[in-house]
C-alpha positions as CSV (number, residue, x, y, z in Angstrom):
1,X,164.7,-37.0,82.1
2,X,167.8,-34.6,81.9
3,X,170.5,-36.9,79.9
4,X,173.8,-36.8,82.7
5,X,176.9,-39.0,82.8
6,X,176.6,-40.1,86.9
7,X,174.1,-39.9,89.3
8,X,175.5,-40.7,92.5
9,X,174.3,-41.2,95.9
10,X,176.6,-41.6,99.2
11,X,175.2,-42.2,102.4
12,X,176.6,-43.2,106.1
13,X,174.1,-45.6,108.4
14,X,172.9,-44.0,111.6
15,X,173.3,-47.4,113.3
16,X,175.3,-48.8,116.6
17,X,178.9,-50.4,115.1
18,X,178.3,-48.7,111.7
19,X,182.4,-48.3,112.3
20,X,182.4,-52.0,110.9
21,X,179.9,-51.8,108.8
22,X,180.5,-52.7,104.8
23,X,180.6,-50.9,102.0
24,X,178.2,-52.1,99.1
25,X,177.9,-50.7,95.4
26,X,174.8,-50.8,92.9
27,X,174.8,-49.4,90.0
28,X,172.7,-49.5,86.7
29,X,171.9,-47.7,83.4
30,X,169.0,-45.7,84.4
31,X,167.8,-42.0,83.7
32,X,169.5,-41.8,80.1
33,X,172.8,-42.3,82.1
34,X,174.5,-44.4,84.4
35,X,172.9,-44.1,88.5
36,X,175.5,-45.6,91.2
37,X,174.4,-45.6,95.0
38,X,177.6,-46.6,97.6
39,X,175.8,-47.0,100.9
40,X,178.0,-47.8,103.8
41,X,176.1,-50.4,106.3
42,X,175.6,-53.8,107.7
43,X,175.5,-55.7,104.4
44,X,172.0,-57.4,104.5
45,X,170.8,-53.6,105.3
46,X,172.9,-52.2,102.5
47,X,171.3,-55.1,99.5
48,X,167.7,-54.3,100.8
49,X,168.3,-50.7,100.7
50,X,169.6,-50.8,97.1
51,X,167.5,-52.6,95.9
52,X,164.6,-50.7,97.2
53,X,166.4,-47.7,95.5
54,X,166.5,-49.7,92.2
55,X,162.7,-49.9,92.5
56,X,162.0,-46.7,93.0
57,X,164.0,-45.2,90.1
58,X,162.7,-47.8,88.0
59,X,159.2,-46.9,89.2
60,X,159.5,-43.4,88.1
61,X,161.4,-44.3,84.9
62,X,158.0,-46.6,84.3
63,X,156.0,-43.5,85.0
64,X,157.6,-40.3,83.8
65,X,160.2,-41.3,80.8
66,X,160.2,-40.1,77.7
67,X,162.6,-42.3,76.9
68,X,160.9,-45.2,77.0
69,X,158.7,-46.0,74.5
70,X,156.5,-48.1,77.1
71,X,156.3,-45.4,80.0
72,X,153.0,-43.9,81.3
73,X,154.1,-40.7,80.6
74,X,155.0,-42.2,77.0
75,X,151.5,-43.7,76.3
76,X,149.8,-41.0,77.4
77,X,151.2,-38.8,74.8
78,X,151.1,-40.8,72.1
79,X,147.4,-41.2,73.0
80,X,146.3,-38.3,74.3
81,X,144.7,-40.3,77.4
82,X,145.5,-42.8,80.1
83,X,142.4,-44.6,82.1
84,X,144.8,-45.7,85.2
85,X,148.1,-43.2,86.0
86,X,150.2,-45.1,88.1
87,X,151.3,-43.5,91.7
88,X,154.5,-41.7,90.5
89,X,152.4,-39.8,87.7
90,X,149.9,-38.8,89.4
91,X,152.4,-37.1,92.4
92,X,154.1,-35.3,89.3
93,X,150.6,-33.9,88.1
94,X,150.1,-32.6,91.6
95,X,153.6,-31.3,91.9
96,X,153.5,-29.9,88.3
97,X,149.6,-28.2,89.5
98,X,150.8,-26.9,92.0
99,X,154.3,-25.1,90.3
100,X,152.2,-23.9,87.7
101,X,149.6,-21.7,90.4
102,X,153.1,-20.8,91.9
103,X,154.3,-19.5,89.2
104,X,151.5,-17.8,87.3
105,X,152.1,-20.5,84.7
106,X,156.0,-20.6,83.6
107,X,156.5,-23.8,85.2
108,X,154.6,-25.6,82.4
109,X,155.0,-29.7,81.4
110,X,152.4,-29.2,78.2
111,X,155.6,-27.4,76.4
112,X,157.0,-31.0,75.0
113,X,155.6,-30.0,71.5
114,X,157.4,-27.4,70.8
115,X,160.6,-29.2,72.1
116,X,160.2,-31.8,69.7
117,X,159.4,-28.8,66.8
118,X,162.6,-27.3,67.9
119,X,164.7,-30.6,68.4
120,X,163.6,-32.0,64.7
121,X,164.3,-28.6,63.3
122,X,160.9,-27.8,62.1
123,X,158.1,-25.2,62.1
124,X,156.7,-24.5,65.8
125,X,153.5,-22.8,65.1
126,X,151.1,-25.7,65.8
127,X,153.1,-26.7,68.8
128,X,152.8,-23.4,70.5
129,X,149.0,-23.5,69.6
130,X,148.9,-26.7,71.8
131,X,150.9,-25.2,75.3
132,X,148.1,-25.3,78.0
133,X,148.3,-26.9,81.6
134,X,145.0,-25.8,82.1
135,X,143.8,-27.9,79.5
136,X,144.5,-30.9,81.0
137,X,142.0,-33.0,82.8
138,X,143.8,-34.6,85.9
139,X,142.0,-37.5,87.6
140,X,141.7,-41.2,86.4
141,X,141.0,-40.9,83.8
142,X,144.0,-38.4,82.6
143,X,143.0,-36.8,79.4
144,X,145.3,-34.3,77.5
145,X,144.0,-31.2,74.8
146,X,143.9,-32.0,71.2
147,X,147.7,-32.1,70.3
148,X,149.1,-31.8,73.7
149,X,152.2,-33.9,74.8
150,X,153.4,-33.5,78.4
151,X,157.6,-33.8,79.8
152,X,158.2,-33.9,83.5
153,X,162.3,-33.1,83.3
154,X,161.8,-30.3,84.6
155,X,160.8,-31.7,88.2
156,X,160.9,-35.7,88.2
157,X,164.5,-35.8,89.2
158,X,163.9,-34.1,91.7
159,X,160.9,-36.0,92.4
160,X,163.0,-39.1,92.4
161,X,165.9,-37.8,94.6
162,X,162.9,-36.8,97.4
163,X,162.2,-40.5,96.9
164,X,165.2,-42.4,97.8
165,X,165.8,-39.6,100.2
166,X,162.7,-40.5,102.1
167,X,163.8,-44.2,101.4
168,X,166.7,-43.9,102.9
169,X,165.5,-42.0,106.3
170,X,163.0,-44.9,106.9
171,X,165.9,-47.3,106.5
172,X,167.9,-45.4,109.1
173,X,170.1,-43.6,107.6
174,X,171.2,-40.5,109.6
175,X,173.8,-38.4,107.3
176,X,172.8,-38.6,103.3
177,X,173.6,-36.6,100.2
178,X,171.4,-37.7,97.2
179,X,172.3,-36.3,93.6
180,X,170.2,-36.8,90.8
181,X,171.0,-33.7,89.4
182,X,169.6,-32.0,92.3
183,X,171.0,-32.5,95.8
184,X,168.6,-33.6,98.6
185,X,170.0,-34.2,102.2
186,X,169.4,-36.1,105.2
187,X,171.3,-34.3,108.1
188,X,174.2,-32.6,106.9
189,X,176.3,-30.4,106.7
190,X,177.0,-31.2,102.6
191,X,178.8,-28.6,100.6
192,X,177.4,-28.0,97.1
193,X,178.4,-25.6,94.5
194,X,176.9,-23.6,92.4
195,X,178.1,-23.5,88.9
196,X,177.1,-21.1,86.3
197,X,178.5,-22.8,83.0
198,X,180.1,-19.3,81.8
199,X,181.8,-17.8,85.2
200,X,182.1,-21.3,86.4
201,X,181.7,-21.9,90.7
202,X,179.6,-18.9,91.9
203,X,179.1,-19.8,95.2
204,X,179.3,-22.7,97.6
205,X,175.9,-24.0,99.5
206,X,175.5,-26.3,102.5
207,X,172.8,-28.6,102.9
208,X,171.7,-29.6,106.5
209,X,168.1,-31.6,105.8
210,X,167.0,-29.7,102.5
211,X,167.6,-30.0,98.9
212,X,168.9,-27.6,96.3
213,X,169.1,-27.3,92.5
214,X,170.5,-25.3,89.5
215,X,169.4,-24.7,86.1
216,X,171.6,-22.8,83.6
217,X,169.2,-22.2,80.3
218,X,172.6,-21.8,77.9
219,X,173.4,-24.8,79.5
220,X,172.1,-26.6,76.7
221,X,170.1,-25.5,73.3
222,X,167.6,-26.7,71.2
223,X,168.9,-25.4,67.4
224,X,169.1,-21.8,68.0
225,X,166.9,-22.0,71.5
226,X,167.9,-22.3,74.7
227,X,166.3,-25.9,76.2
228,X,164.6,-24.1,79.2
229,X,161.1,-23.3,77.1
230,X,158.5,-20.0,77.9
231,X,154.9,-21.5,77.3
232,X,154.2,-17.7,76.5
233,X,157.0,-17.2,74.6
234,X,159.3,-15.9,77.5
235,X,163.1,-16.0,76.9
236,X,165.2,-16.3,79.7
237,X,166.0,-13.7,82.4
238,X,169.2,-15.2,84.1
239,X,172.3,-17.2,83.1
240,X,171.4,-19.7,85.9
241,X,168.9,-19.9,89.0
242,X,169.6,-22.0,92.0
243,X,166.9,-22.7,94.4
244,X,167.4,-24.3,98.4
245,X,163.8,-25.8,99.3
246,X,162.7,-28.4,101.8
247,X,162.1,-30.5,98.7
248,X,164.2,-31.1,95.7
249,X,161.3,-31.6,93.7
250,X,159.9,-28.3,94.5
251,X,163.7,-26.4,94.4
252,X,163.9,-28.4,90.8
253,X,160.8,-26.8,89.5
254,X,161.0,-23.8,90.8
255,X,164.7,-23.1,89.7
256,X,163.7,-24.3,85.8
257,X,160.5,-21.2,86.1
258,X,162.2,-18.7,87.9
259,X,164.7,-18.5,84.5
260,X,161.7,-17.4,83.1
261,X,160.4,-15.0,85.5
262,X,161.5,-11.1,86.4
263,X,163.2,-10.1,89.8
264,X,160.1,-8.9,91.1
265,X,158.6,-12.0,90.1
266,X,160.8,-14.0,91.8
267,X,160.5,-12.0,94.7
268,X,156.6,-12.4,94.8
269,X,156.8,-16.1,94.6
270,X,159.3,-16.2,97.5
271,X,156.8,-13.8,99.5
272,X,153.7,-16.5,99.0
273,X,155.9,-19.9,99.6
274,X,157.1,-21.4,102.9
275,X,159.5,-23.9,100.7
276,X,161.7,-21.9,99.2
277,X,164.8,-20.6,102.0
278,X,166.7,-19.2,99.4
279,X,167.8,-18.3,95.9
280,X,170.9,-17.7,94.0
281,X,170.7,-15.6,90.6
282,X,173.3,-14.7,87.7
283,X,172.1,-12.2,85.4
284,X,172.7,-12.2,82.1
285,X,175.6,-9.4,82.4
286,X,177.0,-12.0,85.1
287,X,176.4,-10.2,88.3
288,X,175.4,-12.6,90.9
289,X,172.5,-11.8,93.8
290,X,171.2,-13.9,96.6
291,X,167.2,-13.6,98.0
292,X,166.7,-14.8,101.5
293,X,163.2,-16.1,102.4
């Protein structure tokens, strides 16, 4: 998971009296930071709902951490196989499939090897040899390549934020802004900006029922390397890529392989998807474009 000081998740209850409802406050050390959910709400509501949303993120963390030593996603790399994915994993693999048709392969999760080449400083021939999506077996049970090693940071917080989103919709919530990194709405409007981390705010978005999210390669490097990977070898095309989609799952994936991808590429992709409304590009010169879908 992307490393970040505060998640934070606010949310009004679409019930009768919620003018004397109670505020209530969770928080724990999840995600490699620190996640805090203030839900306004009758109070027995409010301690059900955050709890739930403690079990869900610690779902997912179970799942998809590379973190933790103990994870699925953990085991499964360290073996190379994993007889019974639990739920979360196997909706990333599906998500993950289905970025990589997408995107002609530049959303990739078999790249975690040459992370870990780059992170630790050393040589990344082999690692490269082992990049493959295709080469993984999906089903139960999940096999990888010879030397593969799978991360999901690229999509599970948005994954996650789709979750408590839908959590908090069943639970009646009406008007919702969930950040987990990427921003996923229930009603709206929420204003979010965009921020490129070399011309600062770029624009300002508003969410009504969708999701958006940004990725900014230079926003963070691996030794000389930016941390946004091309399984081909692709360097990045943009300073930063923000994509609106229904889901933040999909506008978290889709906005970490469109850094990789040309204009036209882009364009292409948009042309073929129905979950994409829009996306916000800075070049590398720092001019700033917007493509409607």
């Amino acid at each position: 998971m992307k490393r970040r000081r505060f998640i934070f998740i606010a949310a009004a209850v679409a019930f009768a009296g919620s003018a004397r409802c109670e505020m209530t406050t969770w928080q724990a050390d999840m995600f490699g930071g620190t996640v805090r959910v203030d839900l306004r709400g009758p109070h027995g509501i409010s301690e059900e709902v955050t709890r739930r949303i403690g079990e869900t993120i610690a779902e997912i963390e179970g799942s998809a951490s590379l973190f933790k030593p103990d994870s699925a996603l953990s085991r499964l790399n360290a073996t190379g196989h994993l007889d019974d994915p639990p739920p979360a994993l196997i909706d990333l693999f599906g998500l993950a499939d289905h970025l990589y048709k997408e995107t002609g392969g530049c959303f990739d999760p078999t790249v975690q090897p040459l992370w870990r080449a780059l992170a630790e400083g050393r040589d990344s021939t082999e690692a490269k040899v082992t990049i493959g999506w295709d080469r993984v077996q999906i089903g139960s049970p999940v096999r990888l390549g010879r030397g593969q090693a799978l991360t999901f940071n690229g999509i599970a917080q948005g994954y996650a934020a789709d979750r408590v989103r839908e959590l908090l919709r069943e639970a009646g919530y009406g008007q919702a802004i969930v950040e987990m990194g990427e921003f996923a709405a229930i009603g709206g409007p929420f204003s979010v900006a965009v921020v490129d981390p070399h011309l600062g705010e770029i624009a300002v978005r508003r969410l009504a029922g969708n999701a958006i999210a940004t990725s900014s390669p230079s926003a963070m490097r691996i030794g000389n390397a930016f941390h946004i990977l091309g399984p081909r070898g692709e360097r990045p095309c943009w300073s930063t890529i923000s994509v609106e989609a229904d889901s933040a799952a999909m506008a978290d994936g889709f906005s970490t392989a469109f850094c990789l991808m040309s204009a036209e590429q882009i364009r292409a992709v948009l042309h073929q998807s129905r979950s994409i409304t829009r996306v916000t590009a800075v070049d590398l010169a720092g001019d700033v474009s917007t493509v409607w879908n």
